[in-house]
SETINU-872670 format. One line per field, with one value per residue (C-alpha): residue number from 0; x, y, z. Coordinates in nm, 2 decimals, decimal comma, padded with zeros to 4 digits. Layout:
<rs>
i <- NUM  ...
x <- X  ...
y <- Y  ...
z <- Z  ...
</rs>
This chain:
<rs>
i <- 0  1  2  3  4  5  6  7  8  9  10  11  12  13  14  15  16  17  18  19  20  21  22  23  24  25  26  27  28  29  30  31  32  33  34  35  36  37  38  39  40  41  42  43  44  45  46  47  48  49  50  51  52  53  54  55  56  57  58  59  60  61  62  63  64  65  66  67  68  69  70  71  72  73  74  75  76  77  78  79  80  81  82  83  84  85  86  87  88  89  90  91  92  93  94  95  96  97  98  99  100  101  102  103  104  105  106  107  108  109  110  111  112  113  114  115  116  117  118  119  120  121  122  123  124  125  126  127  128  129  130  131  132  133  134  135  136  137  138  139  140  141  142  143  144  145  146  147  148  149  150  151  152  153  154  155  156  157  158  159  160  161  162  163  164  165  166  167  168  169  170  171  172  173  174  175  176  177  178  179  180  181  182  183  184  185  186  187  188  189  190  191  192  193  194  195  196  197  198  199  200  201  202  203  204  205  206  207  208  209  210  211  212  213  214  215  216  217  218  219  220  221  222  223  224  225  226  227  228  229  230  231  232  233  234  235  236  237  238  239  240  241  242  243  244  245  246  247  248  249  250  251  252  253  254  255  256  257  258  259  260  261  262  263  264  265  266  267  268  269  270  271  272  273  274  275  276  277  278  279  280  281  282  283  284  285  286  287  288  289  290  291  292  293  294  295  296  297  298  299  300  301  302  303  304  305  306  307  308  309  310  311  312  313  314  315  316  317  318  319  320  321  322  323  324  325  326  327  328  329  330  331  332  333  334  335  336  337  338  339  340  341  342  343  344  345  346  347  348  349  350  351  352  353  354  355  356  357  358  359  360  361  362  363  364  365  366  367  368  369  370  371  372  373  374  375  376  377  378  379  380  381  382  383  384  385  386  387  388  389  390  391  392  393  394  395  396  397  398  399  400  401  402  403  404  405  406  407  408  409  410  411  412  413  414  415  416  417  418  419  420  421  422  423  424  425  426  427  428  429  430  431  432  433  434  435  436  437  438  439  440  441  442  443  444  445  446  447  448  449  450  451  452  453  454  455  456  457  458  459  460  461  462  463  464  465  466  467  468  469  470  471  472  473  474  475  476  477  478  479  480  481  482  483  484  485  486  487  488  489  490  491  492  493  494  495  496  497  498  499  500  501  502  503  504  505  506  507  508  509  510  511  512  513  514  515  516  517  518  519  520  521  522  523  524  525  526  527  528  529  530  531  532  533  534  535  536  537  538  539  540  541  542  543  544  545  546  547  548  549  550  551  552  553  554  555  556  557  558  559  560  561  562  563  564  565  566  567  568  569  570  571  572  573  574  575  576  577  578  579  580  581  582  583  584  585  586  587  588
x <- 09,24  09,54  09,90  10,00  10,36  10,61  10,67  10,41  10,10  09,77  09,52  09,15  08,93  08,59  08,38  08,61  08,61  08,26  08,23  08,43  08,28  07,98  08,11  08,26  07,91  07,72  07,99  07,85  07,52  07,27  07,54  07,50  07,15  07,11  07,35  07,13  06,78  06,91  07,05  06,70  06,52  06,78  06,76  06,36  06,36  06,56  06,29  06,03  06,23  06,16  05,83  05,73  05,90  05,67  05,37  05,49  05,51  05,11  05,02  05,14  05,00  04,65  04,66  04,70  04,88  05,11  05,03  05,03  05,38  05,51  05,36  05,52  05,88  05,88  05,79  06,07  06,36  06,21  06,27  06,63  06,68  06,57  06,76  07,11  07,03  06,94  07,26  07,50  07,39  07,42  07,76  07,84  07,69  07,87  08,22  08,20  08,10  08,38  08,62  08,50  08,55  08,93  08,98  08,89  09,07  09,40  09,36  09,28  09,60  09,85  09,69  09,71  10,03  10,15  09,98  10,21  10,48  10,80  10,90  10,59  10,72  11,04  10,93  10,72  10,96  10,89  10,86  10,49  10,36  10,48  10,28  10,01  10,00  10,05  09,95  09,68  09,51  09,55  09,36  09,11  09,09  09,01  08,74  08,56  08,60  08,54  08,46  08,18  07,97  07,95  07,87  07,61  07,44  07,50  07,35  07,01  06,98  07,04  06,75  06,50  06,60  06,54  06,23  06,07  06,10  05,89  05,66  05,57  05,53  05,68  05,74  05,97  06,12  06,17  06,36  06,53  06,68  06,73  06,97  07,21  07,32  07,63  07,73  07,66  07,83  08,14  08,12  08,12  08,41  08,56  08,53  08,58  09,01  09,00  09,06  09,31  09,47  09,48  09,60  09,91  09,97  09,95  10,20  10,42  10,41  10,53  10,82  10,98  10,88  11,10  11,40  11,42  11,37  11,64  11,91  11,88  11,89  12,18  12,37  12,73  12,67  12,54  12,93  13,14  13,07  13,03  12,66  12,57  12,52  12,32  12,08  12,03  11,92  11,69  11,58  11,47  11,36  11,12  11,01  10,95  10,71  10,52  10,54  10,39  10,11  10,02  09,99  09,77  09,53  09,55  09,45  09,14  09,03  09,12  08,92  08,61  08,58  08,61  08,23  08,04  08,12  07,97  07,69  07,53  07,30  07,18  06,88  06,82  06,82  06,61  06,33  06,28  06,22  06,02  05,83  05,73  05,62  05,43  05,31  05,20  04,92  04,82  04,96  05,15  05,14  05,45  05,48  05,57  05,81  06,00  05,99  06,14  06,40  06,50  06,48  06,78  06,95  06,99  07,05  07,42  07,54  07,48  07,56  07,88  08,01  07,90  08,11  08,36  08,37  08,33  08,65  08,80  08,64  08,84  09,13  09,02  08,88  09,21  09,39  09,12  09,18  09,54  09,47  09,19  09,45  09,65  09,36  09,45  09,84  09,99  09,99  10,12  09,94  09,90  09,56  09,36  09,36  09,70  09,87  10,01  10,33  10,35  10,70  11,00  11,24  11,33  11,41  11,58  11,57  11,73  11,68  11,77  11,72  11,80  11,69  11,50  11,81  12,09  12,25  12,16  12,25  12,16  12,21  12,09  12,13  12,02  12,02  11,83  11,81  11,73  11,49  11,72  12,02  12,22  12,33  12,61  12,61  12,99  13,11  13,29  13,11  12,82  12,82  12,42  12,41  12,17  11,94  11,92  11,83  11,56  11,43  11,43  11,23  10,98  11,04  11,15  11,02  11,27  11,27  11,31  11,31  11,10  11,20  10,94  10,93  10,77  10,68  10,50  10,67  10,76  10,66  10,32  10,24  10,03  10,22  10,09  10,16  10,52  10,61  10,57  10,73  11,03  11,22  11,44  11,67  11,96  12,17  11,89  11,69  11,42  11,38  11,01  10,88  10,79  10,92  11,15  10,83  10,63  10,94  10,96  10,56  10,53  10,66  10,45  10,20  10,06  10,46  10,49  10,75  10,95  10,94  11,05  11,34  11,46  11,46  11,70  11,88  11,98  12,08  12,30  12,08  11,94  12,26  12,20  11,81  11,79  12,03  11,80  11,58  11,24  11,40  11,13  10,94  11,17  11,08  11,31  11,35  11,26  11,22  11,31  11,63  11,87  11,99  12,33  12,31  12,42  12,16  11,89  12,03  12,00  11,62  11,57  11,73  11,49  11,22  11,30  11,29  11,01  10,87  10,95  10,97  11,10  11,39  11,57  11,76  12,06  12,13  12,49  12,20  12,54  12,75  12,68  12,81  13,19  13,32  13,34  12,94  12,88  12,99  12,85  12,50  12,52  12,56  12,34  12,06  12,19  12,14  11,77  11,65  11,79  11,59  11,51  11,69  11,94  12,05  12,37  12,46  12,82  13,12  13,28  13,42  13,38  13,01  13,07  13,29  13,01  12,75  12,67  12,75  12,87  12,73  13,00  12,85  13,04  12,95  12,56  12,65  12,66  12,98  13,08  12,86  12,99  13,07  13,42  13,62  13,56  13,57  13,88  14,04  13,91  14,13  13,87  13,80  13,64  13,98  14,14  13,88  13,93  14,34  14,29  14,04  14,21  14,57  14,45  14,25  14,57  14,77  14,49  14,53
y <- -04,64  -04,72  -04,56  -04,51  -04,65  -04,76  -04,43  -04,24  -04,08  -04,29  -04,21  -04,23  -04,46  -04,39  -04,37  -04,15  -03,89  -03,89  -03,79  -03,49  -03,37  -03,42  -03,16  -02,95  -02,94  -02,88  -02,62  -02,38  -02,55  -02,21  -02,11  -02,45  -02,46  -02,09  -02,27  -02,53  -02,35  -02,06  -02,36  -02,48  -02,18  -02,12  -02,45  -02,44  -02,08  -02,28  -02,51  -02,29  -02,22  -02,58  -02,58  -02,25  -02,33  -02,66  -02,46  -02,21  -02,50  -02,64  -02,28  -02,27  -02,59  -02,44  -02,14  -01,89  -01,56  -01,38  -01,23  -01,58  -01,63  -01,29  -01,33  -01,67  -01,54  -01,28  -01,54  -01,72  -01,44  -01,32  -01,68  -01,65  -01,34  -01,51  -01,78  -01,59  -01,35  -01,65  -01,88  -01,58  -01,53  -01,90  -01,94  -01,56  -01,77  -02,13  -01,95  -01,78  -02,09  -02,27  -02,02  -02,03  -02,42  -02,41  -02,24  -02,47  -02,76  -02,53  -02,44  -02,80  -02,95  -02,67  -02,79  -03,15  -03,12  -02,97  -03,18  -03,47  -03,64  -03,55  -03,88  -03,96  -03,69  -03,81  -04,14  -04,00  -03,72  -03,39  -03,48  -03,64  -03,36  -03,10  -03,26  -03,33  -02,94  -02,75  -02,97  -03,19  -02,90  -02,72  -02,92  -02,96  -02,55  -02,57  -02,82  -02,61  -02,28  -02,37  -02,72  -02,78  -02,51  -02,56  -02,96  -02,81  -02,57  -02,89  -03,20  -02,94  -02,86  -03,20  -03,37  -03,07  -03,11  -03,55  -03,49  -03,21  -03,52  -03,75  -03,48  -03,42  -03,83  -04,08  -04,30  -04,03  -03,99  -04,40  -04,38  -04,10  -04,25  -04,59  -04,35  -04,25  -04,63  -04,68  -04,35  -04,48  -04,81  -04,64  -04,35  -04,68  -04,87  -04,54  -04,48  -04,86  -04,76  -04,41  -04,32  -04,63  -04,46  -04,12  -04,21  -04,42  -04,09  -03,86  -04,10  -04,10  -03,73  -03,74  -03,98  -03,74  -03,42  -03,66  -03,73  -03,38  -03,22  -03,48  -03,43  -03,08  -03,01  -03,27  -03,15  -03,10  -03,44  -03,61  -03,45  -03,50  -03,90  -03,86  -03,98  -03,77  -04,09  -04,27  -03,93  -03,91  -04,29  -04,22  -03,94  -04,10  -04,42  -04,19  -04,01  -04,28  -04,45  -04,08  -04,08  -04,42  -04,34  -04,03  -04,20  -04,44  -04,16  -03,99  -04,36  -04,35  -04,03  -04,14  -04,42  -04,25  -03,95  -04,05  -04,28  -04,08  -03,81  -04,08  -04,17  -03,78  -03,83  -04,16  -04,01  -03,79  -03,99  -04,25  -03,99  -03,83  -04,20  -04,32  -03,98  -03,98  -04,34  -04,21  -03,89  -04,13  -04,34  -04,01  -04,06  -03,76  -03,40  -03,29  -03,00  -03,23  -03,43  -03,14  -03,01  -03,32  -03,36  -03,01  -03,10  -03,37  -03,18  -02,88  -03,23  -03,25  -02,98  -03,02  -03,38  -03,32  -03,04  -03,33  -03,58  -03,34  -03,23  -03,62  -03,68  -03,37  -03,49  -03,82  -03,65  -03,44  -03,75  -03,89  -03,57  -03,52  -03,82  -03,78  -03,45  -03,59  -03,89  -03,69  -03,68  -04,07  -04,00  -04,25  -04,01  -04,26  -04,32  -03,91  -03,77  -03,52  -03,77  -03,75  -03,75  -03,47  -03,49  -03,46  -03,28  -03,17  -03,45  -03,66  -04,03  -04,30  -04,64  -04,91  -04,75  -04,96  -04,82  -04,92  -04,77  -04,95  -05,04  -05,03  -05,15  -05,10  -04,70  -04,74  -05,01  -05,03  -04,62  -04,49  -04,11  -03,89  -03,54  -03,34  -03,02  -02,67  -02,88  -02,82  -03,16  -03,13  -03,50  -03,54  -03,81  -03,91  -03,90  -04,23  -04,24  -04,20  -03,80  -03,69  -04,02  -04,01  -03,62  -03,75  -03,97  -03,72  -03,46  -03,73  -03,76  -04,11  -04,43  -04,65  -04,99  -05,09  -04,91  -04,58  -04,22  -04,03  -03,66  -03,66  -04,04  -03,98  -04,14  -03,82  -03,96  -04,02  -03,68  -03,51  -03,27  -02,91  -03,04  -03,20  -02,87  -02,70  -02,94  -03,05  -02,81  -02,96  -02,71  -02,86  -02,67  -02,73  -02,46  -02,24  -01,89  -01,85  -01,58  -01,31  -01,01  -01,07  -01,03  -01,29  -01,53  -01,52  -01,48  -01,83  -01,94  -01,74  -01,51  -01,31  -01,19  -00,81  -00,61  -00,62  -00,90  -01,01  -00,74  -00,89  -01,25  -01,13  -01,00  -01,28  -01,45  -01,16  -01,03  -00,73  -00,55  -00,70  -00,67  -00,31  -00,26  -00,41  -00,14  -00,11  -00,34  -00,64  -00,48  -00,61  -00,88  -01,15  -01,46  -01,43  -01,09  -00,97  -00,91  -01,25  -01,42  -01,60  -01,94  -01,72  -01,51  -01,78  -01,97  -01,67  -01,65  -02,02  -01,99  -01,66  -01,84  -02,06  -01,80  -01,70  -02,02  -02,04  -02,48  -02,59  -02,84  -02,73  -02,97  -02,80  -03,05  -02,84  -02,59  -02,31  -02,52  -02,20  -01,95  -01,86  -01,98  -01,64  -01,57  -01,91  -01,92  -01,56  -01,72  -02,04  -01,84  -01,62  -01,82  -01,98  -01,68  -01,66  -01,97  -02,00  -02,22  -02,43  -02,77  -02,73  -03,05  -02,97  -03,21  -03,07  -03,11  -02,81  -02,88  -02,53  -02,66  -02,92  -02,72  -02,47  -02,76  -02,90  -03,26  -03,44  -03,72  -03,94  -04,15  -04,43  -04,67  -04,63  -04,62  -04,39  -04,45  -04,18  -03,91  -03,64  -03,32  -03,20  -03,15  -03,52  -03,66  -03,51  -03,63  -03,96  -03,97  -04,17  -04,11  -03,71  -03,65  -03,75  -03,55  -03,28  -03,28  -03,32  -03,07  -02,80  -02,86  -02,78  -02,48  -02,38  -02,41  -02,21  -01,88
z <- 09,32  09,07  09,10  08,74  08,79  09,11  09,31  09,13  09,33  09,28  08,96  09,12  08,98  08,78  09,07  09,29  09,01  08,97  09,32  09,27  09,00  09,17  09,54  09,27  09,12  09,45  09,58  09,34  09,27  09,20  08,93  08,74  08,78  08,63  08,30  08,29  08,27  08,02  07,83  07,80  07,75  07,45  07,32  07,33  07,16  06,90  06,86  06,73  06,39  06,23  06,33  06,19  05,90  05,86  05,94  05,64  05,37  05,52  05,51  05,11  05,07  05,22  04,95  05,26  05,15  05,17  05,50  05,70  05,55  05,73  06,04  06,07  05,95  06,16  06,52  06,34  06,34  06,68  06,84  06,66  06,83  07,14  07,15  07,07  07,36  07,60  07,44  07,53  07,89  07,94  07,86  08,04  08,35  08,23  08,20  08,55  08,69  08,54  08,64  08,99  09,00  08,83  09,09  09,36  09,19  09,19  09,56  09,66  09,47  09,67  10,00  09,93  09,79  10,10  10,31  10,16  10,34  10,20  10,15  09,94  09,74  09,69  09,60  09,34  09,17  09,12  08,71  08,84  09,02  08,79  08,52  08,73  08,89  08,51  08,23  08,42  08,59  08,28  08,08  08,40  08,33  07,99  08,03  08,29  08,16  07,78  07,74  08,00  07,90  07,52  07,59  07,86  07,54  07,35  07,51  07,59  07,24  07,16  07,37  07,30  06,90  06,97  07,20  06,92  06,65  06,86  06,96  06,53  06,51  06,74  06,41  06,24  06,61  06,65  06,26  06,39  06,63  06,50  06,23  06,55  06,59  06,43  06,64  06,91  06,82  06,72  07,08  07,29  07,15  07,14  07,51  07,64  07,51  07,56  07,95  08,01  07,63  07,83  08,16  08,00  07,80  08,11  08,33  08,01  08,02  08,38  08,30  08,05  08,28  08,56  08,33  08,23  08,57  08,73  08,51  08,51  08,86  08,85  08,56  08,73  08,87  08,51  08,36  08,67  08,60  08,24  08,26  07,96  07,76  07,95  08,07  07,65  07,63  07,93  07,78  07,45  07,58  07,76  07,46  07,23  07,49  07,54  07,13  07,14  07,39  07,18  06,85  07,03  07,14  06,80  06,65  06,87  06,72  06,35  06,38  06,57  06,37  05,99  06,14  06,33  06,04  05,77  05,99  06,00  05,71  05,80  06,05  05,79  05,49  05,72  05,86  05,48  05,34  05,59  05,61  05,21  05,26  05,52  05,34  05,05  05,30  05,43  05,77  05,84  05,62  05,37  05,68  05,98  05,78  05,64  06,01  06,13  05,87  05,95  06,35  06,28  06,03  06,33  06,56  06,33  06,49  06,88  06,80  06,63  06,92  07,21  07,03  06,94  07,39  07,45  07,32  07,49  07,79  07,80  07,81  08,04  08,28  08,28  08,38  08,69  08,76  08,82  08,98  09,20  09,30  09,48  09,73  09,78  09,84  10,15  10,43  10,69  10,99  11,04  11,06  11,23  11,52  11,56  11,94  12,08  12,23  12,64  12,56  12,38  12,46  12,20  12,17  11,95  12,04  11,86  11,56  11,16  10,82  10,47  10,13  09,88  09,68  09,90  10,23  10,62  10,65  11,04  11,27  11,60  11,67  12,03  12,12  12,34  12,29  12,61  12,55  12,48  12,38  12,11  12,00  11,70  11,48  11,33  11,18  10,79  10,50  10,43  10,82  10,81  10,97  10,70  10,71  11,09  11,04  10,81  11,11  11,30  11,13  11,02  10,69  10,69  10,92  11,08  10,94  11,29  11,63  11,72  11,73  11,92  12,05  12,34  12,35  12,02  11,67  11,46  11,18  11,27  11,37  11,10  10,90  11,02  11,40  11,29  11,15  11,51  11,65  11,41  11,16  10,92  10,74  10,47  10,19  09,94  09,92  09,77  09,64  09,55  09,31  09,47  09,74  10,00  10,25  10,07  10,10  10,47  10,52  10,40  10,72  10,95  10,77  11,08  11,16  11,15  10,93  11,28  11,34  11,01  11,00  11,35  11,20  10,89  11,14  11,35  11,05  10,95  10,63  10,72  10,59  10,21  10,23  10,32  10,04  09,77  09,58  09,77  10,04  10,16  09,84  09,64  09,41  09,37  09,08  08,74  08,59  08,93  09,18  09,17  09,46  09,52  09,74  10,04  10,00  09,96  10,26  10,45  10,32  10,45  10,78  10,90  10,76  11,05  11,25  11,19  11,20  11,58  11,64  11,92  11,73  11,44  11,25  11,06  10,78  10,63  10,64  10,65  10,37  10,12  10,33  10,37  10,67  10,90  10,78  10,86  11,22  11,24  11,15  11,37  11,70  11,56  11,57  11,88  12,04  11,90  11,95  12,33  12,48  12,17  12,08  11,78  11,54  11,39  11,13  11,06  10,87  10,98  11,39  11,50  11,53  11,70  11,95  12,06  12,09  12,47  12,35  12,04  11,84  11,65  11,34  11,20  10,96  11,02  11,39  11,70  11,84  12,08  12,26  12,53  12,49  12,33  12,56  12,76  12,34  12,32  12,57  12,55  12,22  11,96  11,65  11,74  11,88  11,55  11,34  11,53  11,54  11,13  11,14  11,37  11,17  10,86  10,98  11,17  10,84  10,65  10,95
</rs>
């Protein structure tokens, strides 16, 4: 298993993807094996033709009439007839099995890629898996639906058309052969550059797909620091080494094309010499070596289309393999096997973190968060709030240190179990294509139209819902009803209603909404989720106010814990934050 860069998702090897094209294969095995056979019984009607037409010259040869001649043109178109009838069924049977399989590949790649941790994701950028989920599985598509069964009709037509030479004379057959060596000379250098060729052309893809996704969604951010410049050199520097992998590939195919294209008449230049020399000591008749030559002169044409679909095929190895590597994604130590937690109390001990390429952002944090608290994290910005949040929903590991929920490490639960257990909920947020229903379904698909009404509710948008045109009917996102960031806040918040865990972790989960609606919503879902312990990680103080205790963070550190009144009174830093706070919200009334 290779990873095709630092932070991207692994390529599978060779031997991995031929597995998986082997439990594709088998997963819909009586549909292959019914291409296979009609591909034979087409490419054996095609057979007949030659042959009948070398019987037609011996026939001439014999004096016969006109009458012999007939009869043997008329097997001939019947056999044609055959073989289109049998040819189109195949590939009727070929594309439905192709179709069937495309859409295993696409189902398996949304459940892996669901099943990953979201720090593997993050790590590898979204630019990799969007390349990897449309253009990869894409060309994955195209090889199943249209590729696989024309080189299927192909490579039969092409061993019945070799194996009918041999059968007329095994010399012809061996000369025959001997013709197709400079193709085969030129198909293996061919294929000993091609796959690394594609797979540095697929991770190249990725890179720009990255670049351009990144600065996108960061766009304010690129012309609040005037980063323009540097995003464009990015850009191009990314471009120029896709540009260079491409017109590496397209090399490959100048080179391999121009001489297998040369290299056609060579069998049959070869078979018609040797046959006349043949024909001349009375070893073999003028019928079997116009038969022959005719045999390898049909062999052009499978030939051509296999090496035509081999070359497709390499680019459509390396793109399985990329999709197929996601199968080999670091999941952690989470697994089926996975503990279950004895409770809902959770723990963090002696906890240190730092990112790849910067400083400590935690050092030496300890908290313990009781079951049905709600626990409100304060503290200046850079303090470490949203990377202790990260801890705690698992998306992150501790350098150093554990933090367990109920004496099990979060992060080593597997992801489906971590999800009832741990709910992580920040400003960024989603809006996915669809109706309002299918939005909020995601998050529990069994939950009843009451149910969901009673979760928009408690996040105070039931009003603005049953406003919209055919209500949870309505279709939202492109081409359908837009959303503000309110809105889809709102959307994310009864999702985790909905989704019922017993921690939610409010990451500035409100920051979108004004401040009246936001404090509406909080208590909102404090009231629903009685019972369950809340995370607030909060700017806002009127948060921290309503929580049972208060967590201070300062410089990567937890230095104060109680609840607000005794933190008031004790007069730290939450006492100053709060006077600051509370004056300027004073002077704002």
């Amino acid at each position: 298993m290779t990873a095709a860069g630092e932070g991207l998702l692994p390529v599978a090897d060779r031997a991995t993807v031929r597995r998986a094209a082997v439990r594709l294969v088998r997963a819909d095995g009586r549909a292959f094996a019914a291409a296979l056979l009609l591909n034979a019984l087409a490419a054996g009607a095609g057979l007949v033709g030659p042959w009948l037409v070398g019987r037609i010259v011996d026939e001439v040869r014999a004096g016969h009439g006109v009458g012999a001649v007939d009869r043997l043109a008329l097997w001939i178109l019947l056999c044609a007839l055959a073989q289109l009838l049998l040819a189109r069924w195949a590939r009727y049977v070929g594309y439905r099995f192709g179709e069937r399989t495309l859409a295993r590949v696409r189902e398996e790649y949304v459940e892996r890629v669901l099943a990953l941790p979201a720090s593997v994701v993050e790590r590898a950028g979204t630019g990799d898996l969007t390349a990897r989920g449309t253009a990869d599985v894409a060309t994955v598509g195209s090889t199943l639906r249209d590729i696989g069964p024309e080189l299927l009709v192909n490579s039969v037509q092409a061993l019945f058309v070799l194996g009918a030479v041999f059968a007329l004379d095994p010399l012809l057959g061996a000369f025959g052969l001997l013709g197709l060596t400079p193709i085969w000379l030129a198909l293996r250098w061919y294929l000993r550059r091609a796959r690394d060729g594609y797979l540095a052309e697929g991770a190249a893809t990725s890179e720009v797909a990255e670049i351009v996704a990144a600065t996108a969604a960061g766009a304010r951010t690129v012309e609040a620091f005037r980063l323009g410049r540097r995003r464009i050199t990015a850009s191009r520097d990314a471009l120029e080494t896709s540009r260079r992998t491409r017109f590496y590939t397209l090399f490959l195919r100048t080179v391999f094309f121009p001489a297998i294209e040369v290299t056609y008449t060579v069998p049959v230049a070869g078979v018609l010499l040797v046959g006349g020399w043949l024909h001349e000591r009375g070893t073999v008749g003028v019928g079997a070596v116009v038969a022959a030559a005719l045999y390898l002169r049909q062999f052009t044409e499978p030939l051509d289309q296999i090496l035509m679909r081999v070359e497709q095929l390499q680019n459509s190895g390396a793109s399985f393999a990329r999709v197929e590597g996601l199968a080999q994604a670091p999941r952690g130590d989470a697994g089926a096997a996975s503990p279950v937690p004895a409770d809902d109390r959770i723990d963090v001990r002696e906890v240190r973190y730092a990112y790849e390429r910067g400083g400590e952002v935690l050092r030496g944090v300890d908290l313990t968060v009781r079951p049905g608290e709600r626990l409100a994290v304060v503290g200046p910005s850079g303090a470490g709030k949203t990377t202790l949040s990260r801890l705690l929903a698992g998306i992150d590991r501790p350098g150093s240190g554990a933090v367990t929920v109920g004496g099990v490490p979060v992060a080593a639960l597997e992801p489906e179990l971590l999800r009832r257990q741990v709910v992580l909920v920040t400003q960024e947020h989603h809006v996915f294509l669809g109706t309002v229903r299918d939005n909020l379904l995601i998050a529990e698909p069994e939950a009843t139209d009451d149910e969901v009404w009673a979760a928009l509710a408690a996040v105070g948008a039931d009003e603005w819902v049953r406003d919209l045109p055919a209500g949870l009917d309505t279709r939202l996102g492109t081409g359908g009803t837009a959303t503000d960031g309110s809105q889809a806040q709102q959307l994310a918040l009864a999702r985790v209603v909905l989704a019922d865990p017993h921690t939610l972790i409010l990451d500035e989960a409100t920051a979108l909404l004004d401040p009246t609606t936001a404090r509406h919503t909080e208590r909102a879902l404090a009231a629903v989720l009685e019972g369950r312990t809340v995370i607030a990680i909060a700017h806002r103080l009127h948060t921290a106010h309503d929580a049972d205790r208060v967590a201070v963070m300062e410089n990567g550190r937890l230095t104060e814990l109680g609840t607000h009144e005794e933190l008031v009174t004790a007069g730290g830093a939450y006492a100053a934050l709060w006077r600051t706070w509370h004056g300027d919200a004073g002077s704002r009334g």
